[in-house]
C-alpha positions as a Markdown table, in Angstrom:
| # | Residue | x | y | z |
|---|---|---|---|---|
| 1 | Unk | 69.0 | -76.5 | 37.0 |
| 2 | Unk | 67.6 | -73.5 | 35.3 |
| 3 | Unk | 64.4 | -72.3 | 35.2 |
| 4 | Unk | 62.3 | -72.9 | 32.0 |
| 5 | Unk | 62.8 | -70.1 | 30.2 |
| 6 | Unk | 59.1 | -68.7 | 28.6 |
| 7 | Unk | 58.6 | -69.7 | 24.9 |
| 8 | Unk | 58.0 | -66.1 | 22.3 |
| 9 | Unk | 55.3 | -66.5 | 20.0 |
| 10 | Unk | 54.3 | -64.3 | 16.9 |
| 11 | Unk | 50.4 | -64.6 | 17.4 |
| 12 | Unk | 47.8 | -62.7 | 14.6 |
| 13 | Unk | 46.1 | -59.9 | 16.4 |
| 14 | Unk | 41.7 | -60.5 | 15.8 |
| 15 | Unk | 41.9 | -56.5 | 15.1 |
| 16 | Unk | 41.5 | -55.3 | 11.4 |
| 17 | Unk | 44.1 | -53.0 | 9.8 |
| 18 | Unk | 43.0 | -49.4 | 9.7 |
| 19 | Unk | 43.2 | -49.0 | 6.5 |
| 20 | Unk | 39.9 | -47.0 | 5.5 |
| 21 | Unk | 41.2 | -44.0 | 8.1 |
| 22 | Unk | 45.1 | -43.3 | 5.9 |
| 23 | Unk | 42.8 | -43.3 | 2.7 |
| 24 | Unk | 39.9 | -40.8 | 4.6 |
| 25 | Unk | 43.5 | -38.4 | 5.9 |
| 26 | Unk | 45.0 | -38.6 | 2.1 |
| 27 | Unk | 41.8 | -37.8 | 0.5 |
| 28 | Unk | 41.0 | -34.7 | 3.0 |
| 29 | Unk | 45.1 | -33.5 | 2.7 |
| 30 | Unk | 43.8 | -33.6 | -1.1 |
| 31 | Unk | 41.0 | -31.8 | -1.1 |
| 32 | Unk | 42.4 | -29.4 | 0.8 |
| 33 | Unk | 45.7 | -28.4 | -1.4 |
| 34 | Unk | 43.1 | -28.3 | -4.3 |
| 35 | Unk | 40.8 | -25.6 | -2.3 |
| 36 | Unk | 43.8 | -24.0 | -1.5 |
| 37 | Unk | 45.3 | -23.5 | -4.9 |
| 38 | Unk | 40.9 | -22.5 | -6.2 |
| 39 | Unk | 41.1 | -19.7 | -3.2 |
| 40 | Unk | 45.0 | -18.5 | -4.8 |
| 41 | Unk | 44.1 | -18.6 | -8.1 |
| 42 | Unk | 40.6 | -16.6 | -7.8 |
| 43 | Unk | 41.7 | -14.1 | -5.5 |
| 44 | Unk | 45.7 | -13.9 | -5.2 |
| 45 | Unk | 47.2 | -14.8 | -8.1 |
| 46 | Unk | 48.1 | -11.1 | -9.9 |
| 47 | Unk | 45.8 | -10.1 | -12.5 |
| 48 | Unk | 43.2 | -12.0 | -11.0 |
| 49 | Unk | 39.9 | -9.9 | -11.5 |
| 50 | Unk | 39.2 | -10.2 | -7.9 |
| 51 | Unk | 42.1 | -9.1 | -6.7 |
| 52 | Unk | 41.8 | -5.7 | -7.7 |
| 53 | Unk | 41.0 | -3.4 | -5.1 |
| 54 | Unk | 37.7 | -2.6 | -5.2 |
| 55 | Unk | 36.8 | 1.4 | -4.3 |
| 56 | Unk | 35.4 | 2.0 | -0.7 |
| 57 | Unk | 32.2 | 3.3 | -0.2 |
| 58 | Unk | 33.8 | 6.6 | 1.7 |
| 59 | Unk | 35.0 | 7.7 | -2.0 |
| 60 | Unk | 31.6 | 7.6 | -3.8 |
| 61 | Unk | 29.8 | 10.2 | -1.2 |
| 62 | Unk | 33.1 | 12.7 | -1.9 |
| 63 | Unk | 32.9 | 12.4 | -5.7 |
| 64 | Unk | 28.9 | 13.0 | -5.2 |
| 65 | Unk | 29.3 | 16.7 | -4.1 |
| 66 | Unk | 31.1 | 17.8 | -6.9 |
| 67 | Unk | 29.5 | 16.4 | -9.5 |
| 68 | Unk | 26.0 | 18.1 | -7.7 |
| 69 | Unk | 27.5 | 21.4 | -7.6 |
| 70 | Unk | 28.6 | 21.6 | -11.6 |
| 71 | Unk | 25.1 | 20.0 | -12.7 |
| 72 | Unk | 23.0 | 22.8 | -11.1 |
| 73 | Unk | 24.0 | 25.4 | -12.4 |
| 74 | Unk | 24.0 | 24.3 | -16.1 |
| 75 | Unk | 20.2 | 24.9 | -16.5 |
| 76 | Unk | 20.0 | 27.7 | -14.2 |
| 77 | Unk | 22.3 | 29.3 | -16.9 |
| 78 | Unk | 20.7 | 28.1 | -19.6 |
| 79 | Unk | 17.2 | 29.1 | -19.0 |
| 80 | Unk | 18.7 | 33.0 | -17.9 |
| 81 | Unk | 20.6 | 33.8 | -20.6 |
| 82 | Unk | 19.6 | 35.2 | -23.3 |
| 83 | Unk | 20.9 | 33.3 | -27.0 |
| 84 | Unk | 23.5 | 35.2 | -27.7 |
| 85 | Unk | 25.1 | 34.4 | -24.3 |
| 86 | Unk | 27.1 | 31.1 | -24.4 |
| 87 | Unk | 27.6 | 29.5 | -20.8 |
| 88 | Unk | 30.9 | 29.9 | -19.2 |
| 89 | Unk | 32.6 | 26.1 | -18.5 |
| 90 | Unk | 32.7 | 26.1 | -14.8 |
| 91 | Unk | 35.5 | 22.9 | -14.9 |
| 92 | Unk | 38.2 | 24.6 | -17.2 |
| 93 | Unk | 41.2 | 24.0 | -15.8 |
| 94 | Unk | 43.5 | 27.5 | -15.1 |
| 95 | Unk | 45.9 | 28.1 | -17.9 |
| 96 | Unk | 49.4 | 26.6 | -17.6 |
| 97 | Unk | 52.0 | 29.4 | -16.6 |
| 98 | Unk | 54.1 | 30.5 | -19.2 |
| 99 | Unk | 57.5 | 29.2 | -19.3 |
| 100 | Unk | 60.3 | 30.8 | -19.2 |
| 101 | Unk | 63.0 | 31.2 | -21.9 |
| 102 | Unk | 65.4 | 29.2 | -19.8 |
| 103 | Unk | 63.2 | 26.0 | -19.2 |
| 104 | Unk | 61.6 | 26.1 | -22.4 |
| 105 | Unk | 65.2 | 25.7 | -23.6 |
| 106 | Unk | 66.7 | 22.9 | -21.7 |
| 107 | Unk | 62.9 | 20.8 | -22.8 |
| 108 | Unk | 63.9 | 21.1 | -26.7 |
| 109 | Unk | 67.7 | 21.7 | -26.4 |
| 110 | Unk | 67.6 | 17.8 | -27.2 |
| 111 | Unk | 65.6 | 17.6 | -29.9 |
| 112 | Unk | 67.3 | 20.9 | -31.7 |
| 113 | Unk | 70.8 | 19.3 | -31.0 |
| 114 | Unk | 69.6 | 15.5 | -32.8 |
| 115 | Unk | 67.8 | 17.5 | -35.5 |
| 116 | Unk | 72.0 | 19.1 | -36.6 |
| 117 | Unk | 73.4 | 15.6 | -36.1 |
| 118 | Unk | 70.5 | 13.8 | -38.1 |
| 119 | Unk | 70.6 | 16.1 | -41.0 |
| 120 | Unk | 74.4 | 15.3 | -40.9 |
| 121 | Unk | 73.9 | 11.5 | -41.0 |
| 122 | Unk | 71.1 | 12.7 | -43.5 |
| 123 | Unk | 73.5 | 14.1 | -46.0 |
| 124 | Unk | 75.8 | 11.2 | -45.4 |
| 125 | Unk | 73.5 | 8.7 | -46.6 |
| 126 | Unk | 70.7 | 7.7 | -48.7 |
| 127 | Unk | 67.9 | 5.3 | -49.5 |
| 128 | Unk | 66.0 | 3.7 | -46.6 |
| 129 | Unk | 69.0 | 4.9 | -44.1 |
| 130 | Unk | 67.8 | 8.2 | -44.7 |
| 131 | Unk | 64.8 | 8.1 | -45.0 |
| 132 | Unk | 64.3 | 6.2 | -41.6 |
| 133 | Unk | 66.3 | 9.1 | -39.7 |
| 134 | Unk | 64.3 | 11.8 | -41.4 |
| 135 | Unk | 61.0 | 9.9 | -40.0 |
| 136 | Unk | 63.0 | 10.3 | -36.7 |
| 137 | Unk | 63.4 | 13.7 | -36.9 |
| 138 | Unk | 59.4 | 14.2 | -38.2 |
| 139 | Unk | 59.1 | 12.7 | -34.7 |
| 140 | Unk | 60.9 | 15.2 | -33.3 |
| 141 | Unk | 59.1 | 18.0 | -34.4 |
| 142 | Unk | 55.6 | 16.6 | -34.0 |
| 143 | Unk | 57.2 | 17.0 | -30.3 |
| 144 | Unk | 58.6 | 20.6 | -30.5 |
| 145 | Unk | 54.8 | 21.3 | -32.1 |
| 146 | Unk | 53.6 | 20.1 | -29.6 |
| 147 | Unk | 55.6 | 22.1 | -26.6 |
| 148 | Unk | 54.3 | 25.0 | -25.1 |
| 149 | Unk | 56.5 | 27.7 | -26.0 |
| 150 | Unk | 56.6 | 31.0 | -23.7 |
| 151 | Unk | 54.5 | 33.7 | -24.8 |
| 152 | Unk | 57.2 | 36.0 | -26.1 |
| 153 | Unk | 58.4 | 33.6 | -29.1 |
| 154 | Unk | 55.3 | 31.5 | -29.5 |
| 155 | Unk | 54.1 | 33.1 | -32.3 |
| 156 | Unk | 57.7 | 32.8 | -34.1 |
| 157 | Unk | 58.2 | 29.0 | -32.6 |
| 158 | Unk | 54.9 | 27.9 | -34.0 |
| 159 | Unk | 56.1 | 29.2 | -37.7 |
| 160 | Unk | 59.5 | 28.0 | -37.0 |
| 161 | Unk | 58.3 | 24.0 | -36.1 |
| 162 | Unk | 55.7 | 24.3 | -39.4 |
| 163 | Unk | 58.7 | 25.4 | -41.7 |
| 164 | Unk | 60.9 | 22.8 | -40.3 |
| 165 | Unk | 58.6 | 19.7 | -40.6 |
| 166 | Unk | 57.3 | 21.6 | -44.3 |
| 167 | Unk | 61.3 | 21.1 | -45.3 |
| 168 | Unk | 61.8 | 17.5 | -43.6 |
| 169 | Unk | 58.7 | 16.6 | -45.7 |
| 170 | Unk | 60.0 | 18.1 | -48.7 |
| 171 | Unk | 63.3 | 16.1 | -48.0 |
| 172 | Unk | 62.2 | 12.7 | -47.7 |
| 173 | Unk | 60.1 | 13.4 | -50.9 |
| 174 | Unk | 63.3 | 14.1 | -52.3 |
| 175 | Unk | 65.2 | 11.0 | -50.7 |
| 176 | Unk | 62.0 | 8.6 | -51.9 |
| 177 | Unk | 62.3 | 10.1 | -55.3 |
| 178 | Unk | 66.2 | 9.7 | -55.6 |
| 179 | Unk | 66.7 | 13.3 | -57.1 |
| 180 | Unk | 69.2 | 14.5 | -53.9 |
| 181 | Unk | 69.7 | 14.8 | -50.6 |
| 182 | Unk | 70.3 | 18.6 | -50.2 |
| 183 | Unk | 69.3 | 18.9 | -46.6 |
| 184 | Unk | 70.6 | 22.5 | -46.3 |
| 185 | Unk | 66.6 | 23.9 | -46.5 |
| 186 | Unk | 65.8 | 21.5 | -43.4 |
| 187 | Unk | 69.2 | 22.8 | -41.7 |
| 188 | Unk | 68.5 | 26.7 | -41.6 |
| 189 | Unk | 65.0 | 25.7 | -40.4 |
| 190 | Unk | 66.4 | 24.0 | -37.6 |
| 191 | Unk | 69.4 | 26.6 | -36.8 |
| 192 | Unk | 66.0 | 29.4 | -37.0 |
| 193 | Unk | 64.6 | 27.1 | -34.1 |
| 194 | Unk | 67.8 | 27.1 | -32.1 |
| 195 | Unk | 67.9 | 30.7 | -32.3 |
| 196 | Unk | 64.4 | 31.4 | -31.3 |
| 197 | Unk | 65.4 | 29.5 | -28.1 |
| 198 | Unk | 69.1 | 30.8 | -27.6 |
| 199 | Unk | 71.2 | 27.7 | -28.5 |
């Protein structure tokens, strides 16, 4: 015979589920992603304002001497001298040096060389084609106007660029009104220019 073999019974444990702890752990997981994402956005997220760099305090004292030095003597010069005397800027900056011939030419080489091949497409053309690449090249010599041209030609660059843009003006007048688009005025400006500079 064999032994009574024991009998398995599914019995209902008296202990209540844990169910307040799983909703206490997802509500903290929660609250934590959401301080998380409050931190990113107000400090690390780019173009936040607080994640600019702010300036350390070691650059304040440094900028302080300076601005100390330039302030006193302002009124110690101004109670001195005498009316006539103006006081000298003690902040100007030392002139730039004067270019030479060489580099001068290689920064407006460029803008000579498209101001040929835009009267070309000039004289080619008309209406608002025209008129949009002499606005270009009114562009252009707002720029050479605006370059510091060595010493020795200055004086003949600065009448040179007013000539030109004076005779791009007077050709887009001309292309607005519809009475030609002789651009050989504008040309021999230009050409002048490219002489001046040895193109």
């Amino acid at each position: 015979m064999s032994e009574p073999q024991p009998e398995y019974v599914w019995a209902h444990s008296e202990d209540k589920p844990k169910r307040g702890r799983v909703w206490l752990i997802v509500v903290l997981a929660v609250v934590a992603v959401a301080i998380a994402a409050v931190v990113f956005w107000l400090f690390l997220r780019p173009g936040a304002p607080l994640a600019q760099p702010t300036p350390t305090s070691s650059a304040t004292p440094s900028s302080s001497p300076p601005a100390t030095a330039t302030a006193a003597p302002t009124p110690t010069a101004t109670v001195s001298s005498s009316p006539e005397a103006s006081p000298t800027p003690i902040d100007t900056p030392p002139p730039a040096p004067d270019p030479s011939i060489e580099a001068f030419r290689g920064q407006v080489g460029g803008w000579l060389d498209d101001a040929l091949t835009g009267l070309d497409i000039v004289s080619d053309s008309s209406g608002q084609d025209a008129l949009s690449v002499i606005d270009n090249l009114r562009g252009d010599a707002q720029r050479l106007a605006e370059a510091s041209a060595p010493s020795s030609i200055s004086a003949d660059w600065r009448s040179g660029v007013s000539d030109y843009g004076d005779r791009l003006t007077d050709l887009r007048q001309a292309v607005s009104s519809g009475s030609g688009t002789s651009v050989e005025a504008a040309r021999s400006a230009a050409q002048h220019l490219r002489d001046l500079v040895g193109i």
